[in-house]
N, C-alpha and C positions, 0 to 999 in steps of 0.2 A: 144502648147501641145493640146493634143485633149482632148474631154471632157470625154472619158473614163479612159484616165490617170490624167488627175483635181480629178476625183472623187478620185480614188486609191489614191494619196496624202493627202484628205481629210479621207478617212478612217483611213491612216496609222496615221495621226497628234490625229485622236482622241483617237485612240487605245493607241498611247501613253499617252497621257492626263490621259486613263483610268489607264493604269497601275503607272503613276507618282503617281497618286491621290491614288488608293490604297496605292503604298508605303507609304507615307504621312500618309495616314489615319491611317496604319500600326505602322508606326515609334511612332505617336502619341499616338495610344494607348494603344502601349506599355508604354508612358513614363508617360500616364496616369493610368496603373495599376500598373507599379512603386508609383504614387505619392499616391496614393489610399492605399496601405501598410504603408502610414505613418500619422501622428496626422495632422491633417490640423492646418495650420503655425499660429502662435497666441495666441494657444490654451495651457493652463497654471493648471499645475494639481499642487494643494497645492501650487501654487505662483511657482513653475519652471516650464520654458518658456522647454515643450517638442516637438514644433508646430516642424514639417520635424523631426521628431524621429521616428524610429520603437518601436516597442511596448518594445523588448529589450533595446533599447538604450535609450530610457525613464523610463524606469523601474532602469536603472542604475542611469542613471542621478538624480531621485528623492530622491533614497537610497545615492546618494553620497552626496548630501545636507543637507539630514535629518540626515545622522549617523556623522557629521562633528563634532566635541567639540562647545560648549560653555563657550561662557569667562566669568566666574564669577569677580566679584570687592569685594574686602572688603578690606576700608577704601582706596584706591588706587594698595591691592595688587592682584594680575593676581594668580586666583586659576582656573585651566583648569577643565570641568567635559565633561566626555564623559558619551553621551546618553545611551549608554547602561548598564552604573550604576545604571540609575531607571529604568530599563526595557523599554527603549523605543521602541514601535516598531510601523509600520506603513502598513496599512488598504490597500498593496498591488495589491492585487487582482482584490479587488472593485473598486478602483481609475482605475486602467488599463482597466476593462470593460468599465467602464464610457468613458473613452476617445477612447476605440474603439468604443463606439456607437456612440457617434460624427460624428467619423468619418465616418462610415458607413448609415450614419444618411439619406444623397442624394442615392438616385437609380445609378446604375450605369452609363446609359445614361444621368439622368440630369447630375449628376456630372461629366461627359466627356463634357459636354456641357459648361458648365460654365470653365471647364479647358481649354476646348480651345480660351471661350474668356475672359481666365485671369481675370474670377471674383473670388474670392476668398471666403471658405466657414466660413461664420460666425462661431466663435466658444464662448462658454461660460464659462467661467473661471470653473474649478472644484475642491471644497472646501477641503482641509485635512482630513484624516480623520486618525490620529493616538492616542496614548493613553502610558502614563507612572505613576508609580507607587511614588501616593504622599507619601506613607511611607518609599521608600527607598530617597526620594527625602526629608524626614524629617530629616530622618538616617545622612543622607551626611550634611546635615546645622547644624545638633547637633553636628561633627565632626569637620565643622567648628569653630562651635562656642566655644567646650571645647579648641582646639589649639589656637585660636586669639585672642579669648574674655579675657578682664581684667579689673580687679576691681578697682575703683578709689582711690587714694593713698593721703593718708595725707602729708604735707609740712614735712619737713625732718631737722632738727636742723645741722645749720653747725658752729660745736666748733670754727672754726676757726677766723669765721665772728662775731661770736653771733646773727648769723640771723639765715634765713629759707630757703632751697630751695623750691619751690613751690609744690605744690603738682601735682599730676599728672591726667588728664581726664580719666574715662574707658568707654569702649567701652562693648556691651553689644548687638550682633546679633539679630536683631527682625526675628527671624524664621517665624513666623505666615504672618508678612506683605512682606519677600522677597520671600517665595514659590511662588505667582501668576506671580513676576516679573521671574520667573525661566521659568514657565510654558509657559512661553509668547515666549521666546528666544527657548525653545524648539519648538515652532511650530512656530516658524520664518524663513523664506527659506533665507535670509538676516539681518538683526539684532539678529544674533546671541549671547549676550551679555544681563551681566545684574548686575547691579550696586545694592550690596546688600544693603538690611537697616538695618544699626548698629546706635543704640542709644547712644547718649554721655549721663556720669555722670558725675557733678562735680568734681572738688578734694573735696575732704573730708575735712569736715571743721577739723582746727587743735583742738587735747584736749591737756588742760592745762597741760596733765601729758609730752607730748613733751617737753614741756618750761622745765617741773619741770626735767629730764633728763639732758638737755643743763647747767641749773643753778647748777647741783649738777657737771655736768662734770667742770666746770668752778674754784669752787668752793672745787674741790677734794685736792688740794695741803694744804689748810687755815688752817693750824696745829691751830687750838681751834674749837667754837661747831657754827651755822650761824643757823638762824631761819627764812625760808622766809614765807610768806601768801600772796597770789592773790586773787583778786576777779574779773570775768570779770561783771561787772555792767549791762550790757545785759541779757545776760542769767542769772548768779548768780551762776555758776558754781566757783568752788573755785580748791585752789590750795596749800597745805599744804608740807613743808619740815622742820621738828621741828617746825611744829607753836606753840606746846602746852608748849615749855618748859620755865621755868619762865625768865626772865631778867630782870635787874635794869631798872626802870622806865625812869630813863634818863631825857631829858626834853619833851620828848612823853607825858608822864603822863598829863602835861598841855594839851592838848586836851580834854580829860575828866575834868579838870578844866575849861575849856574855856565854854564847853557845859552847866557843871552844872549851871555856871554864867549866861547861857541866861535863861536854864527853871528857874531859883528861880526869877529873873528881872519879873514883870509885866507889866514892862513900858521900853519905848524906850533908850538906852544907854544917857547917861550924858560924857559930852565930859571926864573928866576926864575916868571915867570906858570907855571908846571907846580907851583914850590912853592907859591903864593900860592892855586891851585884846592884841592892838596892838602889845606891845613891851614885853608882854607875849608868844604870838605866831610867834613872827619875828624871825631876826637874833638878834637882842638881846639876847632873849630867857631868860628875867629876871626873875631870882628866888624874888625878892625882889616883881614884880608885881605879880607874881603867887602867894604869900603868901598872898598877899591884896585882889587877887579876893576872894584867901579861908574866907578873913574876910566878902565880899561882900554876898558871900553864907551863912554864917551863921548868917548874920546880926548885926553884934556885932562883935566887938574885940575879934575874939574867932577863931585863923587860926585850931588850935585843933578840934571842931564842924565844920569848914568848910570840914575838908579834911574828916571827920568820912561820911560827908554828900555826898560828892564823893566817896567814896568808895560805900555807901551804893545804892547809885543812879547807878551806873556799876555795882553792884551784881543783881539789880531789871532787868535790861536790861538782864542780860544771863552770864555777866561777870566777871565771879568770879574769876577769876586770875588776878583781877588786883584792887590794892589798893594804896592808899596814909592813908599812918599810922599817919604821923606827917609833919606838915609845915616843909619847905623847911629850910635846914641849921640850925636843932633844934635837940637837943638831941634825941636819940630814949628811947622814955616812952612804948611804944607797939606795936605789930608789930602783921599780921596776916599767918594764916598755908591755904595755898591752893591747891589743887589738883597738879597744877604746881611745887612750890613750895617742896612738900611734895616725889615728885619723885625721888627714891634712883639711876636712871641708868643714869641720868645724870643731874648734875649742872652746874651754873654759876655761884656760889656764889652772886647772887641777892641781890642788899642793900634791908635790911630786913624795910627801911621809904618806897622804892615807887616802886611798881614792874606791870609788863605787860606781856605778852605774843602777839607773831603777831600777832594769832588768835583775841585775843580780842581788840586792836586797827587795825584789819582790818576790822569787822565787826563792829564797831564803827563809824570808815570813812564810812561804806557801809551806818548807820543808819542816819547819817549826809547827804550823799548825797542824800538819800531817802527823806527826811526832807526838803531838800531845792528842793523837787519835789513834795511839800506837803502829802507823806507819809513815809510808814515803822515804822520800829518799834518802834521808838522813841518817837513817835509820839501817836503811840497806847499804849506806856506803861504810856504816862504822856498828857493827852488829854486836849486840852484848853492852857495847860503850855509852851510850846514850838510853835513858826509859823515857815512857811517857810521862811519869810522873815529874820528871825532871822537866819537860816542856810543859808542861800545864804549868809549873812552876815559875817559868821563867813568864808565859805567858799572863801570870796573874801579876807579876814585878809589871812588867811595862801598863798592864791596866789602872799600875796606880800614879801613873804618870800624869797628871792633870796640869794645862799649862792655859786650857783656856781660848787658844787660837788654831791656827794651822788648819789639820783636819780635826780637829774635837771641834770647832768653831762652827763650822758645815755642818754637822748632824744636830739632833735632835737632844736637847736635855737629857741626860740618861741613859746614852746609848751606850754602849759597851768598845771600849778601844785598847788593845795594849798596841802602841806605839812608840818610838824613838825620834823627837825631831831635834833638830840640829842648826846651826847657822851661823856664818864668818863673815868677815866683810863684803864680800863679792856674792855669796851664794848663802839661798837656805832653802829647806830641806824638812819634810816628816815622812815617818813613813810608818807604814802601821794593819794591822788587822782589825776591821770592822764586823762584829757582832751587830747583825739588823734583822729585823725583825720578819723580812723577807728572805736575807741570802749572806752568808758573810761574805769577805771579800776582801780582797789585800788591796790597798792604794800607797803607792808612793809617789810622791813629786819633790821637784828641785827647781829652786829658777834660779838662772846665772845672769849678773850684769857689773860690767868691767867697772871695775875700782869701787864700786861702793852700791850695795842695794840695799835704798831706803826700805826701813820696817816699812812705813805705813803703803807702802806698795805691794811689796810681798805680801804679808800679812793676808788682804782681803784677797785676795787673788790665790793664795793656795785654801783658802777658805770656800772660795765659790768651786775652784773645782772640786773639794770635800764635798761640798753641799751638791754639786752639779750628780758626781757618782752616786750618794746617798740616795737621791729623788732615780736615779736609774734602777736601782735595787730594789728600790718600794716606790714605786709611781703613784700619785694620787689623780685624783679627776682635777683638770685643771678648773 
């Protein structure tokens, strides 16, 4: 070839070359002012990745994130809220400029430059910027909380059992501490969600008037009149069903005997007077040793001055429904009128020698237990004259009182009881302090029916109300 057609080859190869390379050049920056209309890749407006988005399709993309529900919790349950219940709304505009100047942020040419050698353009995260209304967002948690919210619920008497059903937890929406955890899932592009704060309450502790419903339900069929008194020892809260009305002293009455015997004593028991309290306050329950304490009280052969000295000794205490008129199994020479007593809406016909009411031997047990915890009132009505040790004393005589029924029968094998029960033809009767393993607790009951009350009536019936208080004191899961 000659060297005038070498050259002509040479022009035509570069002519091409020019025109490839434009195309190229071409092709390229077109697809470089393609990429220039869109967010550079990475670039994160309020936490959504809008990087390769036009300003449109970012603009959606941000609005579909942010307008999506939020999943409320309370307690495990799913309550949906849509944002635009508290006006949510989002700072569009601005956000969008911001990410177009990003983008626009390189000169045209640098930015073709770096596109062509695949550097990519740093981008800076761009912060939210939207706004909703805390008071409609108060609005909506006070609607929660009037629908789910509930008040903690006292234990529930189950006639059936003679126990308790448990009481019930409530729940109680802390509005003030779950608004910020709302606000948060609001402007979360992903953890949409927010687990509210409902505060637990207790059950409710139980009041004695529960018990006192269960006992009268129990209690409703007992064609004569039943006289119960509670004390819880803790609190001192009491619990009255007929406690005021009079009843035959029974061998109750000895209690207040047992007691006077310790305050008049100024010195330690003598084994006989240890046996004489003993088998006064046992099963025994000797009227013959109860007459002898009366003589010990009054110092002299004189059971008359004894019992006058009991009565007067429980009228000083507060209790004046209850007297011992005349030693045990002795003609009635006198007898007294009490408030009890004197009540025309209803009797027991009460032996007019030795009478009580619940009330006043369950605050009597209360004064006693108090006593053998070195106070209460027993203590403060006759100072110096009575110790604890002498009521711990007395307190451990009646624990060894075991008969098997009444209230021992109601509790639990083993429970701990110093008590006194008693019972005549017409009426019977225990009464006693209860050591459980939740709360002690004084229980007396009585039930009166005219001319003769069969054991096998009483018997189970002052048993279930033992058992009915018991299960009050220590509730189980039913």
């Amino acid at each position: 070839m000659s060297r005038r057609g070498a050259t002509a080859w040479v022009e035509l190869g570069a002519i091409i070359l020019i025109v490839v390379g434009a195309a190229v050049l071409a092709i390229q920056l077109n697809s470089y002012s393609n990429f220039r209309e869109r967010f550079p890749a990475g670039l994160t407006v309020g936490g959504v990745d809008v990087g390769g988005s036009t300003e449109e399709e970012g603009s959606r993309q941000i609005g579909a994130v942010y307008s999506s529900g939020v999943d409320l919790y309370y307690q495990g349950e799913h309550i949906p809220l849509n944002p635009a219940d508290v006006e949510f709304t989002i700072d569009l505009d601005t956000l969008l400029q911001r990410a177009i100047e990003q983008r626009n942020a390189q000169s045209f040419w640098a930015g073709f430059w770096d596109f062509m050698w695949d550097r990519p353009v740093e981008a800076t995260p761009i912060d939210l910027q939207a706004s909703f209304s805390e008071r409609r967002l108060q609005a909506i948690l006070a609607t929660i909380a009037a629908a789910r919210d509930t008040p903690p619920q006292p234990p529930v008497p189950v006639p059936a059992t003679l126990g308790f059903q448990p009481g019930e937890l409530g729940y109680q929406l802390d509005i003030e501490a779950s608004q910020p955890l709302i606000g948060t899932a609001l402007l979360s592009p992903t953890d949409r969600q927010a687990t509210l704060v409902v505060n637990q309450s207790p059950p409710l502790a139980p009041e004695l008037d529960i018990l006192g419903r269960l006992i009268e339900t129990r209690l409703s069929d007992f064609d004569g009149i039943y006289s119960i008194f509670v004390i819880d020892l803790e609190s001192g809260e009491t619990l009255g069903i007929n406690h005021d009305v009079a009843f035959s002293g029974l061998s109750i009455i000895k209690i207040p005997i047992v007691m006077e015997t310790f305050r008049t004593l100024d010195r330690p028991l003598t084994i006989e007077e240890t046996k004489l309290i003993t088998e006064t306050l046992g099963e025994e329950s000797g009227n013959f040793t109860a007459n002898l304490l009366l003589d010990v009280i009054a110092g002299e052969d004189n059971g008359m001055l004894g019992a006058e000295k009991v009565t007067q000794s429980m009228w000083r205490l507060g209790l004046g429904n209850t007297f011992i008129a005349v030693p045990f199994e002795e003609d009635l020479v006198r007898t007294y009128a009490t408030e009890a007593n004197q009540r025309t809406d209803v009797t027991t016909n009460p032996d007019p020698k030795i009478q009580i009411t619940a009330e006043d031997m369950g605050l009597l047990l209360e004064m006693i237990y108090q006593c053998a915890a070195g106070g209460g009132a027993f203590m403060a009505a006759y100072p110096g004259e009575i110790t604890s040790e002498e009521c711990q004393l007395m307190l451990e005589i009646m624990n060894q009182n075991r008969i098997g029924s009444l209230i021992e029968a109601g509790m639990p094998e083993g429970t701990s009881l110093a008590h006194k029960h008693g019972w005549a033809a017409e009426a019977h009767g225990d009464a006693g302090i209860v050591f459980s393993p939740s709360g002690d607790y004084v229980l007396v009951e009585l039930l009166y029916s005219p001319g003769w009350l069969e054991w096998a009536i009483s018997s189970p019936l002052l048993a279930d109300v033992s058992r009915a208080t018991y299960n009050y004191f220590n509730p189980v899961s039913e």
